[in-house]
N, C-alpha and C positions, 0 to 999 in steps of 0.2 A: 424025757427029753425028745426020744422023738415023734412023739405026738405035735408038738410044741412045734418041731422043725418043719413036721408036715403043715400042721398051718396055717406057718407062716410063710412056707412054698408055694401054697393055695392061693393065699392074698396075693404072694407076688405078681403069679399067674393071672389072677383076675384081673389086677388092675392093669396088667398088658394086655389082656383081649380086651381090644376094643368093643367085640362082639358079645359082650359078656351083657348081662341084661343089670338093670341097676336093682341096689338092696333097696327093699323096701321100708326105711327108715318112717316114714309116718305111720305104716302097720304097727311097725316095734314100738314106739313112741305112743301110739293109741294103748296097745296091751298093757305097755308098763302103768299105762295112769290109771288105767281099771286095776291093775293089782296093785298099787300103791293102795289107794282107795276103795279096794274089797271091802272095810267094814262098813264102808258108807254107801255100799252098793242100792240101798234100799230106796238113799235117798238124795239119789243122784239120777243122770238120765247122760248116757254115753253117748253121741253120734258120731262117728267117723267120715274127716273129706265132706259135711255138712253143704250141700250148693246153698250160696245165696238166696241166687234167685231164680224160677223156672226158666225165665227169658235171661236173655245178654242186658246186661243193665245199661242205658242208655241215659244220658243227659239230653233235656228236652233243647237247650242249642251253646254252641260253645261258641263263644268269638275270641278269635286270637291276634291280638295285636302285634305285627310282625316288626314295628318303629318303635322302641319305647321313648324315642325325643320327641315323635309325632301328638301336639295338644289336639284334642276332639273338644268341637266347641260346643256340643249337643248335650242336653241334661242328664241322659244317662252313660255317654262316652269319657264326661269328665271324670269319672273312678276309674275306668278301666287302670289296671297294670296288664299284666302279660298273656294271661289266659282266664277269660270272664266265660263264667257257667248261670246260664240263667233256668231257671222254672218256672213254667206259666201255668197255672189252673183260672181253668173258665170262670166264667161268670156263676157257673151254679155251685163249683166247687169250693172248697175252703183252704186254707194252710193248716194243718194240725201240726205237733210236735215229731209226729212220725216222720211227714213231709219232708220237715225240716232237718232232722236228722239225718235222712235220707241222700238230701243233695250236699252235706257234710260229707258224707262218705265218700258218695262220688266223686269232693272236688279232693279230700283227699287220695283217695284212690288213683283221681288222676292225674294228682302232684307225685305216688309215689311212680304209677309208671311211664310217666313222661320228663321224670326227673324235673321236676320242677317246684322252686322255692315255694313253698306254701307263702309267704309274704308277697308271691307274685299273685297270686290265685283272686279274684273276688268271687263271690256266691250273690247273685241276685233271684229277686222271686214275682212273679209280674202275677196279681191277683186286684180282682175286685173288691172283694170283700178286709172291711178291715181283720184280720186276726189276734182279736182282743185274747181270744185264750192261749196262745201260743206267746203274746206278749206278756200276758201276767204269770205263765210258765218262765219263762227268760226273767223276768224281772224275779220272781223269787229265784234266781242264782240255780234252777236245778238245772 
């Protein structure tokens, strides 16, 4: 018992020092998945805290419409809702599936940190080239 009293003295303590450093819950949380899954250690592949990306990920241009009563009478203005994320690739470049994927993340990403209804969001992609294989990707539903 008094182990038990001791620490639950500890915790007390901790969580009144504000100077106290914080647990490292995603350490713990990584170990337990590797030992959950030891027998499948072979054939599996663990990364921990994984970065995305080398760089800050960055949207190629956001326009944020600060009136949503405000009609835009321009071809591409008439979709806007509340926060439009576009992506432009050159003339020499193409759209792949990656691409695509890619600016999904972002616009989610940046509905979850800017708190923002994803039914406000649009995703546009400014390219020359038609992207036939990114269409017949989509159109078979993957």
């Amino acid at each position: 018992m008094d182990k038990e009293q001791d620490f639950h003295d500890a915790n007390i303590l901790a969580a009144n020092d504000k100077s106290q450093t914080k647990i490292p819950w995603h350490e713990a949380f990584y170990e337990a998945l590797q030992l959950e899954l030891r027998l499948y250690k072979d054939y599996l592949q663990f990364e921990n805290e994984r970065l995305l990306s080398k760089e800050a990920l960055r949207m190629d241009v956001l326009i944020i419409k600060k009136d949503a009563n405000i009609k835009i009478d321009k071809n591409i203005g008439r979709i806007f809702k509340g926060h439009n994320i576009f992506e432009y690739k050159s003339e020499t470049d193409y759209l792949s599936i990656h691409d695509y994927n890619k600016v999904l993340g972002y616009a989610l990403i940046y509905s979850a940190f800017e708190k923002a209804d994803t039914s406000d969001v649009t995703v546009s992609f400014a390219i020359s080239k038609h992207p036939r294989e990114l269409l017949k990707h989509l159109a078979r539903g993957a």
